[in-house]
C-alpha positions, 0 to 999 in steps of 0.5 A, spaced: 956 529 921 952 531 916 950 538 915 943 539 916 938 545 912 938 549 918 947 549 917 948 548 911 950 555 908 947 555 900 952 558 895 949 562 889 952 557 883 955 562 877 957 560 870 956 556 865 958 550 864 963 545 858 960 540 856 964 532 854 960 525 850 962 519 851 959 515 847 954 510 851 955 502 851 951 500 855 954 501 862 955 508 867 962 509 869 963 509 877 962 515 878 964 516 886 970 521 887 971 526 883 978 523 879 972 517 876 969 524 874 974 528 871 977 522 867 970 523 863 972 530 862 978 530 858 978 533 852 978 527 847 970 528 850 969 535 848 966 537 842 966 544 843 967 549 847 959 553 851 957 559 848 951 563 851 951 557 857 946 551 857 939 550 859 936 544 862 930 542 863 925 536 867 918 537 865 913 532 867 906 531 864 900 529 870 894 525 870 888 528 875 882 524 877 877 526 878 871 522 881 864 524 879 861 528 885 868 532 885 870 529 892 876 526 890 881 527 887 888 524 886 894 526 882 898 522 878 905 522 873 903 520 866 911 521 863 917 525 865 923 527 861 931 531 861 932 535 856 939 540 856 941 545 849 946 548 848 950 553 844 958 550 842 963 554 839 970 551 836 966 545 832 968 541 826 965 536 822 968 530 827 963 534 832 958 534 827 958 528 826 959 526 834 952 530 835 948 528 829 947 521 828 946 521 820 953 524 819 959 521 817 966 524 815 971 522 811 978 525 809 980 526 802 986 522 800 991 529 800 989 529 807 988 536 805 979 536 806 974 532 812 968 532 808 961 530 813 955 527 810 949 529 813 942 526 813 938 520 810 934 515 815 938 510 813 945 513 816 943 513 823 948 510 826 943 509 833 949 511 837 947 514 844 951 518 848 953 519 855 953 526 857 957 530 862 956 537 863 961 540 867 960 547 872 966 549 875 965 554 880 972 555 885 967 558 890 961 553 890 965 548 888 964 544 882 958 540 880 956 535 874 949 534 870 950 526 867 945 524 863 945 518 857 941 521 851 942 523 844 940 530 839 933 530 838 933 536 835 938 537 829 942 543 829 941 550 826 948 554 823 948 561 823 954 564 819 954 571 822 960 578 821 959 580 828 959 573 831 961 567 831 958 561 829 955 555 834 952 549 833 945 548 839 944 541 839 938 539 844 939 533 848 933 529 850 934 524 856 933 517 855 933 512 863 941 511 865 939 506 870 935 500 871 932 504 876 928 510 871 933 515 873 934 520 867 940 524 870 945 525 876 947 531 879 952 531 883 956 537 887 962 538 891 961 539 899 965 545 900 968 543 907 966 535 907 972 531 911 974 524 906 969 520 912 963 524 910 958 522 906 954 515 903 947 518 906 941 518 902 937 524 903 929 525 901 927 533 900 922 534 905 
């Protein structure tokens, strides 16, 4: 049996969490165990390694209407969207390029240099990004944020003799199903027998 909210013992999540990209051509991956989820995270996918932790984000923007005697009243959601910043250390310009749509890299003919071309309209390579975050906590158990999206913000370098430097792309959602979903959260259930599971619950 499921646990219920009156059972159900609620851990407090501690820790930041890595982030892995796939690039996204179309189609989610399975993701119903958590062997179909950790073969995304793997290190091929990661571009660097969290520095000061990760945000995200949901806001939603709402339309009020009013009638004209003020008596009735109905809300309704106008747009919604995701968005996830972070900090990354252990970057390179196969990163860069990897979280800004206008760059490019090349090697020089010694091997010896990676040279990244960054910017102009007309180098934007479109690509859109499947993203997992990946929180790893022993004693609440794992969980992952996965969304589709791309940097929508750029990215700012800070060179710094007490710090080192990151890059902090921003990631703006875009739907990852046919359904509208911007993300999917998913969590380990601390405790939880294989034959447990397939519910879908709605808060109330």
């Amino acid at each position: 049996m499921a646990e219920t909210t009156e059972t159900k013992k609620r851990e407090i999540i501690v820790g930041s969490c890595e982030m892995y990209m796939k690039e996204f051509t179309g189609e989610v991956p399975e993701l119903k165990t958590r062997e179909q989820i950790m073969a995304l995270c793997v290190d091929a996918n990661r571009y660097g390694h969290t520095k000061g932790g990760c945000t995200l984000t949901y806001a939603k923007e709402t339309d009020e209407l009013v009638s004209d005697d003020g008596k009735l009243r109905r809300t309704v959601l106008k747009s919604d969207s995701l968005k996830a910043k972070l900090g990354l250390f252990g970057w390179d310009g196969d990163a860069v390029r990897a979280l800004e749509a206008t760059a490019s890299t090349e090697t020089s003919t010694d091997g010896k240099l990676r040279i990244t071309k960054i910017g102009g309209l007309s180098n934007d390579d479109g690509k859109t990004w499947l993203v997992i975050l990946h929180h790893e906590d022993k004693v609440a158990g794992d969980s992952w944020w996965v969304f589709v999206g791309k940097n929508t913000a750029g990215f700012e370098l800070v060179y710094s003799t007490d710090d080192g430097t990151k890059v902090e792309p921003e990631f703006s959602a875009e739907s990852i199903d046919g359904e509208g979903h911007l993300c999917y959260y998913i969590e380990e259930i601390k405790g939880a027998s294989a034959s447990e599971g397939g519910e879908t619950q709605n808060a109330g």
